[in-house]
C-alpha positions in Angstrom: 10.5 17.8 -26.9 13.6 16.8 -25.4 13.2 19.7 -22.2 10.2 18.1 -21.7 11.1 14.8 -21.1 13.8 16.5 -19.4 11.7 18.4 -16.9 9.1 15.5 -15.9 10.9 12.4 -16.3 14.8 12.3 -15.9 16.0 15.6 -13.9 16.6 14.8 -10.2 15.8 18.2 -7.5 17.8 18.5 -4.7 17.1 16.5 -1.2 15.3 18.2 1.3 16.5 16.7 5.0 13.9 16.4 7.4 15.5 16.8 11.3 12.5 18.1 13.2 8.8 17.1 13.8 7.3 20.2 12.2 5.6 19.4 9.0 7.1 18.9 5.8 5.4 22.0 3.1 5.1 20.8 -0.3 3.9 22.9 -2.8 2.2 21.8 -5.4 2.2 24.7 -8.8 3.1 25.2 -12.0 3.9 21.4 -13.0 6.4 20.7 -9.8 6.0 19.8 -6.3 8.6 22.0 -4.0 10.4 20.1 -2.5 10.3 17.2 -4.8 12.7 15.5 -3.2 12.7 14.5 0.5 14.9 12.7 2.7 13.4 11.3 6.0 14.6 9.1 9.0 13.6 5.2 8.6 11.2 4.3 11.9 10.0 8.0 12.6 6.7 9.7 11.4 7.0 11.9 9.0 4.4 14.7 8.4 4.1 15.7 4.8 1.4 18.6 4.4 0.6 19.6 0.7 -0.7 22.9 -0.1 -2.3 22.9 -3.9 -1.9 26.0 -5.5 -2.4 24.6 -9.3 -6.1 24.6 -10.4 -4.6 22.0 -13.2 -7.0 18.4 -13.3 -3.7 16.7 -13.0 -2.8 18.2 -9.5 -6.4 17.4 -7.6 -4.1 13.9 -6.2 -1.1 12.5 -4.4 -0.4 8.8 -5.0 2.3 6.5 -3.3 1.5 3.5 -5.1 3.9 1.6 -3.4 2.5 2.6 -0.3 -1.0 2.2 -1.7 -2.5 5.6 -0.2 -3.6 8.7 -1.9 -4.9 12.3 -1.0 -7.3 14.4 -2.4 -5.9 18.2 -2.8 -8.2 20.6 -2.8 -6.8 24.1 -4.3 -5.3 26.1 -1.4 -6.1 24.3 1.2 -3.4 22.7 3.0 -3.8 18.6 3.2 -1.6 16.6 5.6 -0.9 13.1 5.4 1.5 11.5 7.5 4.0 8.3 6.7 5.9 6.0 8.8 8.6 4.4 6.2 10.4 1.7 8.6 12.4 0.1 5.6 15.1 2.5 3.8 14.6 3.2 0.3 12.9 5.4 -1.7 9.6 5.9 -2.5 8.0 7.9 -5.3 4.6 10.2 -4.9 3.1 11.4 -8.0 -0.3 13.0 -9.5 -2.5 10.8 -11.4 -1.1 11.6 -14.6 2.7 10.8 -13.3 3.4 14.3 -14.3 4.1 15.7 -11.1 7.2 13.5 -9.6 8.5 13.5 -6.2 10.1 11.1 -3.4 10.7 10.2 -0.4 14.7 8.7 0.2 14.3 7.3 3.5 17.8 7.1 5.1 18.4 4.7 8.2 18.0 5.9 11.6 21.4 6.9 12.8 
């Protein structure tokens, strides 16, 4: 019980620093998105594109509630959604259930 609440609530991945234009892949499988963590320059456009490979109920969405937008994910087809974050902070993304976890940590523009 205690891995579990481990693994989807409390561990923290590793940041991911965005420093070109290309999308951002995120995978979405086996109960993680990858990266799940995702730094990003306040004021610039960030491309995220998310490529379902998890035929799981719980992985059909992307929500930024404190964005208020969402994405359907289709399985294995590639979805792109892209975010201009103009305040620093960071911002969660999550499936519907809140199983899958990851975020955004948007850094100020040096």
């Amino acid at each position: 019980m205690g891995l579990i609440v481990w693994w989807f609530w409390l561990s923290k991945p590793r940041a991911r620093a965005v420093g070109t234009d290309a999308p951002v892949e995120v995978l979405v499988a086996d109960g993680v998105y990858t990266p799940a963590r995702i730094e990003v320059p306040a004021g610039r456009p960030v491309t995220l594109r998310f490529v379902r490979k998890d035929p799981s109920p719980c992985a059909e969405k992307v929500l930024f509630d404190a964005l208020g937008i969402s994405a359907e994910l289709p399985l294995n087809e590639p979805v792109d959604m892209t975010i201009t974050l103009p305040t620093p902070g960071e911002y969660e993304f999550t499936c519907q259930m809140r199983m899958y976890r990851g975020s955004l940590v948007v850094c100020p523009d040096a």
